[in-house]
PyMOL Python script that loads the backbone (N, CA, C, O; Angstrom):
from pymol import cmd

cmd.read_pdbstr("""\
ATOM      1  N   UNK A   1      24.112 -14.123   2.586  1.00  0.00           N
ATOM      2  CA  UNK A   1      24.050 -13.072   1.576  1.00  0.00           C
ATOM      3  C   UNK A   1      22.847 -13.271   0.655  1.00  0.00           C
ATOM      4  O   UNK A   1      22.364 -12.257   0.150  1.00  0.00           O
ATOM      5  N   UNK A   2      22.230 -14.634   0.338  1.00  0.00           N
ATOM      6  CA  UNK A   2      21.286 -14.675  -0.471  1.00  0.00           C
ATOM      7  C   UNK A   2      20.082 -14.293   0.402  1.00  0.00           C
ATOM      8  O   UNK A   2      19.287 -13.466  -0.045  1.00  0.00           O
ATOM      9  N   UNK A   3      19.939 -14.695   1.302  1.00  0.00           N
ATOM     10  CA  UNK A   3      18.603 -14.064   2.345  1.00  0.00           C
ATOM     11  C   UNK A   3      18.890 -12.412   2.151  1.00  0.00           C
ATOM     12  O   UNK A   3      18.111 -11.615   2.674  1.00  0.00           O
ATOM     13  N   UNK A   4      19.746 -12.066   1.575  1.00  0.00           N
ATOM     14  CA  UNK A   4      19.917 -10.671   2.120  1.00  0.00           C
ATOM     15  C   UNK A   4      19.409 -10.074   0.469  1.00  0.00           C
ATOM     16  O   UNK A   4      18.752  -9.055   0.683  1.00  0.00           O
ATOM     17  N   UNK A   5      19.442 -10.199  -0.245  1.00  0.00           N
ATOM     18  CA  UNK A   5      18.961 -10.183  -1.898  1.00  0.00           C
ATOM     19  C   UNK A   5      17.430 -10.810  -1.854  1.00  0.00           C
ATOM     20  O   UNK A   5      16.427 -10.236  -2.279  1.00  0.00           O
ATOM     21  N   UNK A   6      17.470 -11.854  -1.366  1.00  0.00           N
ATOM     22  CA  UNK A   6      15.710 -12.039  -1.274  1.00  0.00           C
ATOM     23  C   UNK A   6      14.564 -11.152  -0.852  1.00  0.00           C
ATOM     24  O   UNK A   6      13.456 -10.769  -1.226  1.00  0.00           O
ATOM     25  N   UNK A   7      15.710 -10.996   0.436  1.00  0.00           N
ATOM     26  CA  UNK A   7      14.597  -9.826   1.440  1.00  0.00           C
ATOM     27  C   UNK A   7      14.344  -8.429   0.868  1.00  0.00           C
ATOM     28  O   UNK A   7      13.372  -7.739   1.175  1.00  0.00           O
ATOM     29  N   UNK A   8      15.394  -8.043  -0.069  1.00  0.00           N
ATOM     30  CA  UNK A   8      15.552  -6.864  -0.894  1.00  0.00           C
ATOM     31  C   UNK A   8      14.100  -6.554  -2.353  1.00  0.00           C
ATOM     32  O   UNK A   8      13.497  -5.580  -2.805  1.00  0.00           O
ATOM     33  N   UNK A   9      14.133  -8.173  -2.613  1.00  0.00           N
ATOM     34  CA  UNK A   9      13.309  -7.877  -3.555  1.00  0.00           C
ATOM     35  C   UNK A   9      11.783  -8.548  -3.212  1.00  0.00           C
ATOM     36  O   UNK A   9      10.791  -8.430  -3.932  1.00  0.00           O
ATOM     37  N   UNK A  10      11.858  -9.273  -1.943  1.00  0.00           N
ATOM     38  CA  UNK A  10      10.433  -9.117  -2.094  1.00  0.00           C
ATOM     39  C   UNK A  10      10.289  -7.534  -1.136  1.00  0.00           C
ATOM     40  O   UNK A  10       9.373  -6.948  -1.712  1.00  0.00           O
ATOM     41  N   UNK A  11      10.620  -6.928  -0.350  1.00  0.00           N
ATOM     42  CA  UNK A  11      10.395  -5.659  -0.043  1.00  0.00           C
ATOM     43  C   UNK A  11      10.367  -4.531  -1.258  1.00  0.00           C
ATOM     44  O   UNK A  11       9.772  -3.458  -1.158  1.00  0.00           O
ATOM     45  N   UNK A  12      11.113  -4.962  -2.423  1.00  0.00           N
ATOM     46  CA  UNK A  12      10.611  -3.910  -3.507  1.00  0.00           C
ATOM     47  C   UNK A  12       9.823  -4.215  -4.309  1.00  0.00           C
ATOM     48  O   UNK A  12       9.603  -3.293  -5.094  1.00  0.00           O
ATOM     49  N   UNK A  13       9.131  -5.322  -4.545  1.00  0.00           N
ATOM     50  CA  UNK A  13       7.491  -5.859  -5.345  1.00  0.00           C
ATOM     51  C   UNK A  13       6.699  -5.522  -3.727  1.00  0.00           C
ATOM     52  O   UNK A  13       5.654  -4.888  -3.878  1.00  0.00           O
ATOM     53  N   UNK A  14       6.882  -5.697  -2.927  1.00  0.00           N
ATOM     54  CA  UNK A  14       5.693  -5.403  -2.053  1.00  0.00           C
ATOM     55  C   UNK A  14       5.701  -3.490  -1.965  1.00  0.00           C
ATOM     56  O   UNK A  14       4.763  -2.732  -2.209  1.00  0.00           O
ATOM     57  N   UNK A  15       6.428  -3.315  -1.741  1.00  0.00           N
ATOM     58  CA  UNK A  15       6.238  -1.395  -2.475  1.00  0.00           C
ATOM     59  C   UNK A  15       5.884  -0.791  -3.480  1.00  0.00           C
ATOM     60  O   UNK A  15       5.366   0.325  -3.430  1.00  0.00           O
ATOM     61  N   UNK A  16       6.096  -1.400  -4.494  1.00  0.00           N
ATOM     62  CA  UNK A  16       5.670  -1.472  -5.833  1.00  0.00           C
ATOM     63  C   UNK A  16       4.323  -1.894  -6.103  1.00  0.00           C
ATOM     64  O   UNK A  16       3.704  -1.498  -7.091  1.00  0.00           O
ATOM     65  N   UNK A  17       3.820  -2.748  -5.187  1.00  0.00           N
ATOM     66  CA  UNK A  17       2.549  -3.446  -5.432  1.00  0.00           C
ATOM     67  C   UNK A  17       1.522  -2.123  -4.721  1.00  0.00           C
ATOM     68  O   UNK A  17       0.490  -1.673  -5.220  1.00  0.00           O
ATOM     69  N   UNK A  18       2.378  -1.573  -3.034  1.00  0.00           N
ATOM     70  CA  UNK A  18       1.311  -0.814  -2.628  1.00  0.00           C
ATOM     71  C   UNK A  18       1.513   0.221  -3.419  1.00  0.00           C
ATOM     72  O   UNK A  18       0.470   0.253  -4.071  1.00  0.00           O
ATOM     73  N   UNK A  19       2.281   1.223  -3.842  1.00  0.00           N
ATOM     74  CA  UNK A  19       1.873   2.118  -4.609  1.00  0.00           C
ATOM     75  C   UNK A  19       1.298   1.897  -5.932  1.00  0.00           C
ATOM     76  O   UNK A  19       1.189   2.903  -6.632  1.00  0.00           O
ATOM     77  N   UNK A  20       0.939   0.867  -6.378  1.00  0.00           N
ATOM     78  CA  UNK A  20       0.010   0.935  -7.241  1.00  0.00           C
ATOM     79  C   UNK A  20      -1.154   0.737  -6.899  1.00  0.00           C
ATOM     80  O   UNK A  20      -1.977   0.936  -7.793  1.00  0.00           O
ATOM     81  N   UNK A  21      -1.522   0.433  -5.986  1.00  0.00           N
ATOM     82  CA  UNK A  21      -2.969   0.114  -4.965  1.00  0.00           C
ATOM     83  C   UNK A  21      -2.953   1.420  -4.755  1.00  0.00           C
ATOM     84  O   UNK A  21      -3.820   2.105  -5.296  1.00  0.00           O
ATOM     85  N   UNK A  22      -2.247   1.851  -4.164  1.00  0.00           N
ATOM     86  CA  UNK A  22      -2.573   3.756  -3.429  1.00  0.00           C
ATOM     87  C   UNK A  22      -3.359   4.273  -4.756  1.00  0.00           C
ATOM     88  O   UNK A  22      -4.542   4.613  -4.772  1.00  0.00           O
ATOM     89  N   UNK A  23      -2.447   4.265  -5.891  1.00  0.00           N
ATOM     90  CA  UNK A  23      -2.600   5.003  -6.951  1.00  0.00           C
ATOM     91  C   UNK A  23      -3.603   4.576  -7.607  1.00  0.00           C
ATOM     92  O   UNK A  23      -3.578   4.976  -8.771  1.00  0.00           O
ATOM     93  N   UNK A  24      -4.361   4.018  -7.390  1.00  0.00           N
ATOM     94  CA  UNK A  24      -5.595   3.148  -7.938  1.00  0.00           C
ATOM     95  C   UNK A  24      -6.822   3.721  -6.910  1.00  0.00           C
ATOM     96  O   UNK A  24      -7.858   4.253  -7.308  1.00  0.00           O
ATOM     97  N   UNK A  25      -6.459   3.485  -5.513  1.00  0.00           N
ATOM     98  CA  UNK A  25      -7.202   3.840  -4.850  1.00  0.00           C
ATOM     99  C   UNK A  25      -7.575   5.457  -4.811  1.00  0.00           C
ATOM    100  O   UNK A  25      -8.759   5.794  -4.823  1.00  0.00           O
ATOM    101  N   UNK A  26      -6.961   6.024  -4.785  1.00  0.00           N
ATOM    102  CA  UNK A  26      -6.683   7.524  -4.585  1.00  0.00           C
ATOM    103  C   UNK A  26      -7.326   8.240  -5.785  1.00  0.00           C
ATOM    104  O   UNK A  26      -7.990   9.267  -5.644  1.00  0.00           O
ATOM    105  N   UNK A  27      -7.074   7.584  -7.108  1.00  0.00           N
ATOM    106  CA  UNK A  27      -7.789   8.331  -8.237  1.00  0.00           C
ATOM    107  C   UNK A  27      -9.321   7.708  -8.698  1.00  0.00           C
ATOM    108  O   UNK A  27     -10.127   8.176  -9.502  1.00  0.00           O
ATOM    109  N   UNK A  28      -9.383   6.693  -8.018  1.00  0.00           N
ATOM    110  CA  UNK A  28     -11.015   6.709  -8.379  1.00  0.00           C
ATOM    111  C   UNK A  28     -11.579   7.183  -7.523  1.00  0.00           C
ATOM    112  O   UNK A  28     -12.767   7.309  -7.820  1.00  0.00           O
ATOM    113  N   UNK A  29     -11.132   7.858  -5.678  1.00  0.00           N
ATOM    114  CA  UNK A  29     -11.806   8.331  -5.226  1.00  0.00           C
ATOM    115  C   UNK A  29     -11.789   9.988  -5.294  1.00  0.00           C
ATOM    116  O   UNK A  29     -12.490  10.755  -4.635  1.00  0.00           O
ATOM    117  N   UNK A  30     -10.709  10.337  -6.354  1.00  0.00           N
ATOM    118  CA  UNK A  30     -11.016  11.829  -6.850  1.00  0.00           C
ATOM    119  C   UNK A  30     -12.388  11.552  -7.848  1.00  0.00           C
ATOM    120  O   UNK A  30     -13.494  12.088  -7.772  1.00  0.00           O
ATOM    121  N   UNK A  31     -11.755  10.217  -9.087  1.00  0.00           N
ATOM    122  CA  UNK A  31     -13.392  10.425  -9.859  1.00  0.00           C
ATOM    123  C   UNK A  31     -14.971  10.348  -8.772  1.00  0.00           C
ATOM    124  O   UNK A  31     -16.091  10.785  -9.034  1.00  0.00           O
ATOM    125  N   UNK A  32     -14.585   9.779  -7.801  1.00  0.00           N
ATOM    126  CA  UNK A  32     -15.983   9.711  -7.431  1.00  0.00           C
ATOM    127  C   UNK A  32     -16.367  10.861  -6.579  1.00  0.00           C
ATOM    128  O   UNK A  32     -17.492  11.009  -6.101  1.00  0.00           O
ATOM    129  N   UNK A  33     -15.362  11.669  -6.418  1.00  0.00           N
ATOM    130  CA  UNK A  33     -15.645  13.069  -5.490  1.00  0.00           C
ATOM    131  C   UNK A  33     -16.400  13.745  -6.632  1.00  0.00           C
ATOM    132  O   UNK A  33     -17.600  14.013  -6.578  1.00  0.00           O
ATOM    133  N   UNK A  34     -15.561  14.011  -7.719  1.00  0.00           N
ATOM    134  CA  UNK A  34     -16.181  14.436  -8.975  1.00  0.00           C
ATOM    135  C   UNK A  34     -17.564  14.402  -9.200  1.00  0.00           C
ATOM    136  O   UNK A  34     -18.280  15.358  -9.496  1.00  0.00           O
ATOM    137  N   UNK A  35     -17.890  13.230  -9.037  1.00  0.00           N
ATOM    138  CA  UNK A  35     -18.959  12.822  -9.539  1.00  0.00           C
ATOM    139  C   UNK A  35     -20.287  13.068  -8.387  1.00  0.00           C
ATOM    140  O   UNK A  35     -21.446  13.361  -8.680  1.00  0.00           O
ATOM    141  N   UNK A  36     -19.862  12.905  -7.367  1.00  0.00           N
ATOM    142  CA  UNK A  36     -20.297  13.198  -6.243  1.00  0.00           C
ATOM    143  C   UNK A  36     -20.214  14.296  -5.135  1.00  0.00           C
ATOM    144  O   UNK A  36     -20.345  14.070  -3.932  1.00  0.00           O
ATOM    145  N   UNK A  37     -20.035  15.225  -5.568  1.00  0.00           N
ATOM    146  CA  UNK A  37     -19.363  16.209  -4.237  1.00  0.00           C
ATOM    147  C   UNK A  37     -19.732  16.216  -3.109  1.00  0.00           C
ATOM    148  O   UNK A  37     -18.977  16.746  -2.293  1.00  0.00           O
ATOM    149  N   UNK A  38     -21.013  15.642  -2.632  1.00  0.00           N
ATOM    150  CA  UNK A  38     -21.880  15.597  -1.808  1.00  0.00           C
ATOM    151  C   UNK A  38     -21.551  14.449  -0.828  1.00  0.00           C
ATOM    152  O   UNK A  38     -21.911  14.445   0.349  1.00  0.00           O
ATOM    153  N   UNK A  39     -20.778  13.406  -1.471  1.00  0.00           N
ATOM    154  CA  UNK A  39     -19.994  12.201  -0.688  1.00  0.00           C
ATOM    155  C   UNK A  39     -18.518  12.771  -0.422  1.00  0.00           C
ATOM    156  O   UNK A  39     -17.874  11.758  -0.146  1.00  0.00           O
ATOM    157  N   UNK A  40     -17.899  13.556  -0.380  1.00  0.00           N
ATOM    158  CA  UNK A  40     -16.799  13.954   0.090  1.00  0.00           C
ATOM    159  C   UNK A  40     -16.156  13.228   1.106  1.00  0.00           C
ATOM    160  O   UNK A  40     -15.316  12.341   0.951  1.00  0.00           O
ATOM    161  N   UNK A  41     -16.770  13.823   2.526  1.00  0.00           N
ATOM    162  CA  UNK A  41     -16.436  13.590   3.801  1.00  0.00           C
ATOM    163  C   UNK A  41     -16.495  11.956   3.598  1.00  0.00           C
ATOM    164  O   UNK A  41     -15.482  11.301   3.845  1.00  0.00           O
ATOM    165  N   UNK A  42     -17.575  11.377   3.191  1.00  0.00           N
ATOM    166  CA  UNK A  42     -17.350   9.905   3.410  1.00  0.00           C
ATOM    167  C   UNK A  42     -16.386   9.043   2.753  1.00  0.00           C
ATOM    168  O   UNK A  42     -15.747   8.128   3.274  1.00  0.00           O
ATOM    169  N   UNK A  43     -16.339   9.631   0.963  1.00  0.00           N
ATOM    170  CA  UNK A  43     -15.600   9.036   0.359  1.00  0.00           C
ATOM    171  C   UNK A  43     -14.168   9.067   0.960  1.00  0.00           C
ATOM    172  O   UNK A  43     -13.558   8.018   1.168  1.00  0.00           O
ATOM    173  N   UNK A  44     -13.523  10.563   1.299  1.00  0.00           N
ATOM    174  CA  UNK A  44     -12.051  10.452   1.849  1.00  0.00           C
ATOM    175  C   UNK A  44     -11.828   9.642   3.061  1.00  0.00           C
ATOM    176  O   UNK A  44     -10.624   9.389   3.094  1.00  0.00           O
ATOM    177  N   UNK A  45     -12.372   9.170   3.971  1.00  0.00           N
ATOM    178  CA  UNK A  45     -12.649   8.649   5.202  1.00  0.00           C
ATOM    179  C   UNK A  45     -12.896   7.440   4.858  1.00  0.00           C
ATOM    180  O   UNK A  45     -12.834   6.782   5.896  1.00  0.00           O
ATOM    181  N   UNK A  46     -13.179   6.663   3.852  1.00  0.00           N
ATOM    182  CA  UNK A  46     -12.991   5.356   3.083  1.00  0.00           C
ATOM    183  C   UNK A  46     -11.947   5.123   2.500  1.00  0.00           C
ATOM    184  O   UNK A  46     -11.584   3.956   2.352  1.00  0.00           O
ATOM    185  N   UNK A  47     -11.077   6.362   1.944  1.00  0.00           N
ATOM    186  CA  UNK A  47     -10.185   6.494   1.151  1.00  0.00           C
ATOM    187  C   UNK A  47      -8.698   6.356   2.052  1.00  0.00           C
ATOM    188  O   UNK A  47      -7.568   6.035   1.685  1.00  0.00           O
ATOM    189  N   UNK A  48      -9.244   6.747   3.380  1.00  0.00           N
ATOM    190  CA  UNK A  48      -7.827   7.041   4.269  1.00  0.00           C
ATOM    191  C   UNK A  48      -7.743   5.478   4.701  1.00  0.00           C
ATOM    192  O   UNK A  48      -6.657   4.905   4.794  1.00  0.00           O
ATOM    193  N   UNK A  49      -8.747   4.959   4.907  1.00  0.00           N
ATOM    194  CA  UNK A  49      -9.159   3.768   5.911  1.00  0.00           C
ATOM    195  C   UNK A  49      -7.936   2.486   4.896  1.00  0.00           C
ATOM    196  O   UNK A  49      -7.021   1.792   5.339  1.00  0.00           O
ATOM    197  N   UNK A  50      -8.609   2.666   3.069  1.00  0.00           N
ATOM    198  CA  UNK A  50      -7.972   1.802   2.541  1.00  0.00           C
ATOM    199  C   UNK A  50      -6.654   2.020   2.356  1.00  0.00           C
ATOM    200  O   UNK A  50      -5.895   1.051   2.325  1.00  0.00           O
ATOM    201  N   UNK A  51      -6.177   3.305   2.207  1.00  0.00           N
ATOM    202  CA  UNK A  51      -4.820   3.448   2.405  1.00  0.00           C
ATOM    203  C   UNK A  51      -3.754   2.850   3.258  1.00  0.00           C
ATOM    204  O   UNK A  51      -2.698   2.291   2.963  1.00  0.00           O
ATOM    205  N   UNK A  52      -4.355   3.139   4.465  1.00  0.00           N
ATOM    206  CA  UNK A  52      -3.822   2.386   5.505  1.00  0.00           C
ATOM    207  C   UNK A  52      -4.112   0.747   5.520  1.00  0.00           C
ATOM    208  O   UNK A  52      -3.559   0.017   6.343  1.00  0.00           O
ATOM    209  N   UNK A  53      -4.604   0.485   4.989  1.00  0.00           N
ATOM    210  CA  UNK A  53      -4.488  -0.839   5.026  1.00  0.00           C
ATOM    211  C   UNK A  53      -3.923  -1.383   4.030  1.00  0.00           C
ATOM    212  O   UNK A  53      -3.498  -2.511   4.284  1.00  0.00           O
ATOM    213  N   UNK A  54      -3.708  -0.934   2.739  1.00  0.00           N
ATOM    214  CA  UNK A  54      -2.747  -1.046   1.570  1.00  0.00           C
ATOM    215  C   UNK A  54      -1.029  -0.934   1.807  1.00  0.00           C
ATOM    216  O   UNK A  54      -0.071  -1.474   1.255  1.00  0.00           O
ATOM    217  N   UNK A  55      -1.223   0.379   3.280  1.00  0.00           N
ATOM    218  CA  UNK A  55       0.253   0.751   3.381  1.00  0.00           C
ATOM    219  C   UNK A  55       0.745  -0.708   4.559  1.00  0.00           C
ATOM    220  O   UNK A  55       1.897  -0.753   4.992  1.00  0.00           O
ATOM    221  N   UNK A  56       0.092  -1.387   4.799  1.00  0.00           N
ATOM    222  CA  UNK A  56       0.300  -2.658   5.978  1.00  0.00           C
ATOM    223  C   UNK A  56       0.913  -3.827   5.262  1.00  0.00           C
ATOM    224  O   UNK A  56       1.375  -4.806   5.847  1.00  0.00           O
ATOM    225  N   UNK A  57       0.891  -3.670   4.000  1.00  0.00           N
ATOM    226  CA  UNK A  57       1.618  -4.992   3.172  1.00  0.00           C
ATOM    227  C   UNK A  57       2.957  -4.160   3.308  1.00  0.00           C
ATOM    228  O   UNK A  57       3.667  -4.492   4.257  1.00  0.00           O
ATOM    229  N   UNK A  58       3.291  -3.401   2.718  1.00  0.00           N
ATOM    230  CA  UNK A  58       5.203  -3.493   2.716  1.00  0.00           C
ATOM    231  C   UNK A  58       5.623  -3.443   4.026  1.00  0.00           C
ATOM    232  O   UNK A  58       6.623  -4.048   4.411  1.00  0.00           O
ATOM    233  N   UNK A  59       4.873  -2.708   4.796  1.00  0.00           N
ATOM    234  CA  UNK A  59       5.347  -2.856   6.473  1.00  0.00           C
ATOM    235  C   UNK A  59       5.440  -4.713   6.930  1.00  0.00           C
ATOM    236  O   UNK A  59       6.483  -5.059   7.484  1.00  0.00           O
ATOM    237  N   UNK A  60       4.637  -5.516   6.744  1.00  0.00           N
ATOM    238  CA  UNK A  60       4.906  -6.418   7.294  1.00  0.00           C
ATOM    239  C   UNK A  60       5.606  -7.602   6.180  1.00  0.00           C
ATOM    240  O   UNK A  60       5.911  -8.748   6.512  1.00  0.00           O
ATOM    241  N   UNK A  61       5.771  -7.019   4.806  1.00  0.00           N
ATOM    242  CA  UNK A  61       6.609  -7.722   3.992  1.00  0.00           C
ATOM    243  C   UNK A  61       8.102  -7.095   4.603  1.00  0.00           C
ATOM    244  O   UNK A  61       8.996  -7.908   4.365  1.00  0.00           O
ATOM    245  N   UNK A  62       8.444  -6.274   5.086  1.00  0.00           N
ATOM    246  CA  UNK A  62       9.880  -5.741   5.771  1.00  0.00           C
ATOM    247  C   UNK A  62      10.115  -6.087   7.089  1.00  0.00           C
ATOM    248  O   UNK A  62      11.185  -5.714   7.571  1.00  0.00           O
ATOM    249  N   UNK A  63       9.347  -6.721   7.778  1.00  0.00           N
ATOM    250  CA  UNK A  63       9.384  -7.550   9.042  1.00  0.00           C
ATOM    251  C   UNK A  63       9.784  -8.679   9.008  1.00  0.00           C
ATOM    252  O   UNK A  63      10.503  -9.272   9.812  1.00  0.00           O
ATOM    253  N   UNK A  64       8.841  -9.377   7.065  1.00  0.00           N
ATOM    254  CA  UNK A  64       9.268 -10.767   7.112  1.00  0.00           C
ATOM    255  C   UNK A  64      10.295 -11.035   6.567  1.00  0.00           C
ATOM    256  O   UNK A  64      10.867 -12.115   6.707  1.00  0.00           O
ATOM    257  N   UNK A  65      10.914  -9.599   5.475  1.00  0.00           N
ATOM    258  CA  UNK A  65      12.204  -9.970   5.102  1.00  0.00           C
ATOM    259  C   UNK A  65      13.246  -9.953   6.362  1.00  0.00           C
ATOM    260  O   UNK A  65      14.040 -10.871   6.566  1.00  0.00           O
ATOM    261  N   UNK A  66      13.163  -9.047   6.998  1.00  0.00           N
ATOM    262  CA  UNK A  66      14.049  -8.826   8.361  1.00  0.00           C
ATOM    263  C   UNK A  66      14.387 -10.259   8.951  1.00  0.00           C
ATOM    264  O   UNK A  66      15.542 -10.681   9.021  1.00  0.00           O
ATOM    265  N   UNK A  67      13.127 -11.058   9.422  1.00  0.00           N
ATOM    266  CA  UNK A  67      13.323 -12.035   9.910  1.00  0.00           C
ATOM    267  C   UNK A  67      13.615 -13.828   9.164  1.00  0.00           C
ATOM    268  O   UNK A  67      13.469 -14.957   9.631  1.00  0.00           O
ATOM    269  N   UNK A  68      14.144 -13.220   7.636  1.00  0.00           N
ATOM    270  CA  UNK A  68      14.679 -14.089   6.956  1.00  0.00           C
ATOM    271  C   UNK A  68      16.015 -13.547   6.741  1.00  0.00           C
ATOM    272  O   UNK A  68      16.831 -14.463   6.646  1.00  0.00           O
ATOM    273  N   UNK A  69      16.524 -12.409   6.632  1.00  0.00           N
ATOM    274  CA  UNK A  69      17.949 -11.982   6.184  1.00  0.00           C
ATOM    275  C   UNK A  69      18.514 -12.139   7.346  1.00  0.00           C
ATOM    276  O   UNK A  69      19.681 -12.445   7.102  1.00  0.00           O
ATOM    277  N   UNK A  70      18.317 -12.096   8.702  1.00  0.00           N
ATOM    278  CA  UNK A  70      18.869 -12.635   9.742  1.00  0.00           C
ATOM    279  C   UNK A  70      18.999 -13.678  10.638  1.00  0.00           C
ATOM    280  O   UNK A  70      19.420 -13.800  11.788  1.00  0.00           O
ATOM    281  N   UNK A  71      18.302 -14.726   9.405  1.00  0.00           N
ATOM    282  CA  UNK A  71      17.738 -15.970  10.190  1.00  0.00           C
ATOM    283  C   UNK A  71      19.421 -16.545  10.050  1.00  0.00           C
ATOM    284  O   UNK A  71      19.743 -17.634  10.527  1.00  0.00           O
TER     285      UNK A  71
END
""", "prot")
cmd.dss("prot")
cmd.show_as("cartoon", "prot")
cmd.util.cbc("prot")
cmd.orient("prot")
């Protein structure tokens, strides 16, 4: 039962952590569209790239809780 409360909360600081990365990421690349309109295409295409790699921490923090709440 305690593996099962562990796995709970590091899966909700690792969600918590990426949506604040998203949300970090995502609004400086509106300021820099802003600022830039002319970087568009590249900036969002940098923007998707880091997303996805921001969204890869809670995915594999929920693999590693998995394989501690059932150890």
């Amino acid at each position: 039962m305690d593996y099962a409360i562990a796995a709970a909360i590091a899966v909700a600081f690792a969600a918590l952590g990426a949506s604040i990365g998203n949300g970090m990421v995502i609004s400086k690349t509106i300021e820099s569209i802003a600022r830039q309109p002319e970087l568009e295409g590249k900036l969002r295409m940098t923007m998707f790239l880091g997303v996805g790699l921001i969204e890869a921490v809670p995915i594999i923090a929920v693999v590693i809780a998995l394989l501690f709440a059932f150890k």
